[in-house]
N, C-alpha and C positions, 0 to 999 in steps of 0.2 A: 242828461244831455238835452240838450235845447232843441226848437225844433233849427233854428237856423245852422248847427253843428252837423244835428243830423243830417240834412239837407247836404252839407257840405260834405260830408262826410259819403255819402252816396255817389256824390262823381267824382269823390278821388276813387269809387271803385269797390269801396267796402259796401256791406251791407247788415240790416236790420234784423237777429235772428227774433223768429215769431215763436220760439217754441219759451214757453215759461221757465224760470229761473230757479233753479232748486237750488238746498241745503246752502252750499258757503257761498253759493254768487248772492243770499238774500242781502241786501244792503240796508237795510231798516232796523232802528232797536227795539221794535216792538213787535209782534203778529197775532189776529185772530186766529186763534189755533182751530182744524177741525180735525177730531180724530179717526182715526183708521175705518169705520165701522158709519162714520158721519153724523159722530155725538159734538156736539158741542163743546168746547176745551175751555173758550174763552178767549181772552186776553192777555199772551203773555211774554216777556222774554225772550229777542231772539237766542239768546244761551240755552233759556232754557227750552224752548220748540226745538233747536238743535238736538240737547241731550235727551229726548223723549224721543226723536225719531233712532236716536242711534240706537237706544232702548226698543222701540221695537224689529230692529233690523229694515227701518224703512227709508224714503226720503221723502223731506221737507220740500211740496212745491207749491210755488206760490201761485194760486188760482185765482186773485183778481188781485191786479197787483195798481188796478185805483181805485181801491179802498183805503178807509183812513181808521185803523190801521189795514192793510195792506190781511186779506185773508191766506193761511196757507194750511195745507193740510198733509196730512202723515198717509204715504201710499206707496206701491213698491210702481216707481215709475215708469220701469224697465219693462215691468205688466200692461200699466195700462196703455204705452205706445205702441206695441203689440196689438194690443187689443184695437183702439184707435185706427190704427192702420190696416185691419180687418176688414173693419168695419167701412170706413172711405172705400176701400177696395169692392166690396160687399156692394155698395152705392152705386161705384161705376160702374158693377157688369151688370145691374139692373135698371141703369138707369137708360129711359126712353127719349129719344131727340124725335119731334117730331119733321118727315120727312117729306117735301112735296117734290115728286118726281112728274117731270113733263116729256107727252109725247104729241106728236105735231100729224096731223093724216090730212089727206085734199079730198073733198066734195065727190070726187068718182073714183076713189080708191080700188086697185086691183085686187079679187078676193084673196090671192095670196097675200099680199103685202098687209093686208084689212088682219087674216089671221097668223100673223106677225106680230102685228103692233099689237092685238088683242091679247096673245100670250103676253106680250110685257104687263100689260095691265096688269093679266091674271097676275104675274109673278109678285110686282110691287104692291096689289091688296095684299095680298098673303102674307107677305112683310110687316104688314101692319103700316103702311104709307098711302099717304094722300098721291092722287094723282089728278094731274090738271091739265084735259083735254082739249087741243087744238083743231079747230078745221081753219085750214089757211084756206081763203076763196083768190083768184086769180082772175083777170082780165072780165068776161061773160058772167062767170059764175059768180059774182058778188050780185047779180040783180035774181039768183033763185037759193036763197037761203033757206027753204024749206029740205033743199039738198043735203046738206050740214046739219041742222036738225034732225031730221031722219035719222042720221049715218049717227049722233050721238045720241040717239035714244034706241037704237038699235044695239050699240055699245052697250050701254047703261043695261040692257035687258040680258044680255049677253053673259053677265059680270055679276047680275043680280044676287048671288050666293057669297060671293065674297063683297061684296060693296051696294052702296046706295050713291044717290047724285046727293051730294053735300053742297052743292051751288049748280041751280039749273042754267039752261044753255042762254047764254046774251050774245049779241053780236059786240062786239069789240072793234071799230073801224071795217079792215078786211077781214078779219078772222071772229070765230064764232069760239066762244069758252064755256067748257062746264068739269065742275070741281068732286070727283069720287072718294068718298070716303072708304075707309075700310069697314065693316065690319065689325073685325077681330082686332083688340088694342094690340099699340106693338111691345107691350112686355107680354101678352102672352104668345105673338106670335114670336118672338124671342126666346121664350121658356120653352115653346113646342120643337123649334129650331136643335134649341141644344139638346132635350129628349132623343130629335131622330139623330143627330149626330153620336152620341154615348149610343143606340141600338146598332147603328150602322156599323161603331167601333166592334161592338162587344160580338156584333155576327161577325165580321173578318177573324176577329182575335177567338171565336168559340168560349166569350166567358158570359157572365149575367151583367146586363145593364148596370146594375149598383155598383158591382166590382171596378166598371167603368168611370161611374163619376165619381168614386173616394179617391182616384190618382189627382184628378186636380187639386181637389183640396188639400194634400198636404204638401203640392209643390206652391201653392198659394200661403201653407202656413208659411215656408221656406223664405217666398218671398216677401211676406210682410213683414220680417223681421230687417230688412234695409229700408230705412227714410226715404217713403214713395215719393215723388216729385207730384208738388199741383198741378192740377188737371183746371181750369178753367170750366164749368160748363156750359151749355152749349145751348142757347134755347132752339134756336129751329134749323137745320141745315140749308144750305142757299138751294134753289131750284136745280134741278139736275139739268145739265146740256152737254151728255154724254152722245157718242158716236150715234144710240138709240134714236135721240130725238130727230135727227135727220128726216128732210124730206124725204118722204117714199117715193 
C-alpha cells in the first residue's frame, strides 16, 4: 500500500494495524529466519519458515518487516503479547509525571489561613511534587517586599524536612515567587504510598500485608491478557489552579 492509499484510506475511516504480521498474512517469498532460542536460521523460504514453525508448535512473526529480506522469527506469540502487555502495564504504574502544584498567600497572611496553606505544602512535598510559591502584593504592600520575603523563607523553614527552595524568591511584577522542591522522588513517594495503603488494607481485613499485595497481581495478570489501549505519556502535568490556590 502506498503512502497516498494509505492516507486515503484513513479518512474513509479505516485504520493502520501496528501490531506485526504473522504466519500467512507474511507476503514475501523469502525470510531471514531466527529461531526459537534466537540462533540464527538464515535465509529461507516462506514455505519453508512456515513448515518449521508448525514443527515447532509456534508462529512465524515478522520482526522487521524493512528488512531486505524481511527478518522473522519462530515464537509462541500468544506468550509474548502477554508478556508485552505486562510489562507497558508494569511502566505505567511506575511511571513518574513530574508535578508542579501552586499556592497563592498575601504579605499579612492570617496565622490560621498561613497553617492551611502550610499543610498543603506539607501534603504535595510528600507526594513527591514541586510546589511553586506565591505572595500576591496589593495596592501599599508592593513598596515593602521584605514582607513576602520573610513570610517565604519562614515557609521554606517550616517545610525544611520535606523539601528545599529549588528557585529562590524573585519579585515578578506584583507578586514574589519561589519554587520547593521535594526531597523524596515521586516514585518512591509512590511506592511508600502503596506500602501504607496494602497495611491499612491488611489491618481492616486482619491478614499480612503480602497476602494484600498478591490480589492485584493476578487481577493485573487477568487483565493483561486483553489489548491495553495506548496510553500517550505525559512529560509534566500543567500547573494546578485547583479550589486550593485561591486567595486566602
Amino acid at each position: 500500500m502506498s503512502v497516498r492509499q494509505a492516507v486515503a484510506w484513513c479518512y474513509r475511516g479505516g485504520s493502520i494495524s501496528a501490531e506485526p504480521r504473522i504466519n500467512e498474512r507474511i507476503r514475501v517469498p523469502e525470510v531471514r529466519l531466527v529461531g526459537p532460542s534466537g540462533e540464527q536460521v538464515g535465509i529461507v523460504p516462506l514455505a519453508k519458515a512456515l513448515e518449521l514453525a508448525q514443527e515447532y508448535d509456534l508462529d512465524l512473526v515478522e520482526v522487521a518487516a524493512n528488512a531486505r529480506p524481511p527478518v522473522c522469527k519462530l515464537m509462541d506469540y500468544g506468550k509474548f503479547k502477554y508478556e508485552s502487555a505486562m510489562k507497558a502495564r508494569e511502566a505505567r504504574k511506575n511511571q513518574a509525571h513530574t508535578v508542579i502544584k501552586e499556592m497563592k498567600l498575601r504579605p499579612k497572611i492570617d496565622p490560621h489561613d498561613y497553617d492551611t496553606k502550610k499543610g498543603h505544602v506539607v501534603r504535595f512535598l510528600k507526594q513527591g511534587d514541586k510546589v511553586k510559591i506565591t505572595i500576591m502584593f496589593r495596592g501599599r504592600e508592593q513598596s515593602r517586599p521584605e514582607l513576602g520575603y520573610r513570610l517565604l523563607q519562614r515557609l521554606a523553614e517550616d517545610v525544611q524536612e520535606l523539601g528545599f527552595i529549588e528557585s529562590n524568591p524573585k519579585q515578578d511584577g506584583r507578586n514574589m515567587i519561589m519554587v520547593l522542591g521535594p526531597h523524596k522522588k515521586k516514585t518512591e513517594a509512590m511506592a511508600e504510598a502503596r506500602e501504607a495503603q496494602a497495611a491499612r488494607k491488611a489491618e481492616r481485613q486482619g491478614i499480612s500485608p503480602d497476602a494484600v499485595e498478591a490480589e492485584p497481581a493476578e487481577a493485573e495478570a487477568v487483565e493483561a491478557e486483553a489489548p491495553a489501549a495506548e496510553e500517550a505519556p505525559v512529560e509534566q502535568a500543567p500547573v494546578d489552579t485547583s479550589a486550593e490556590n485561591a486567595e486566602a
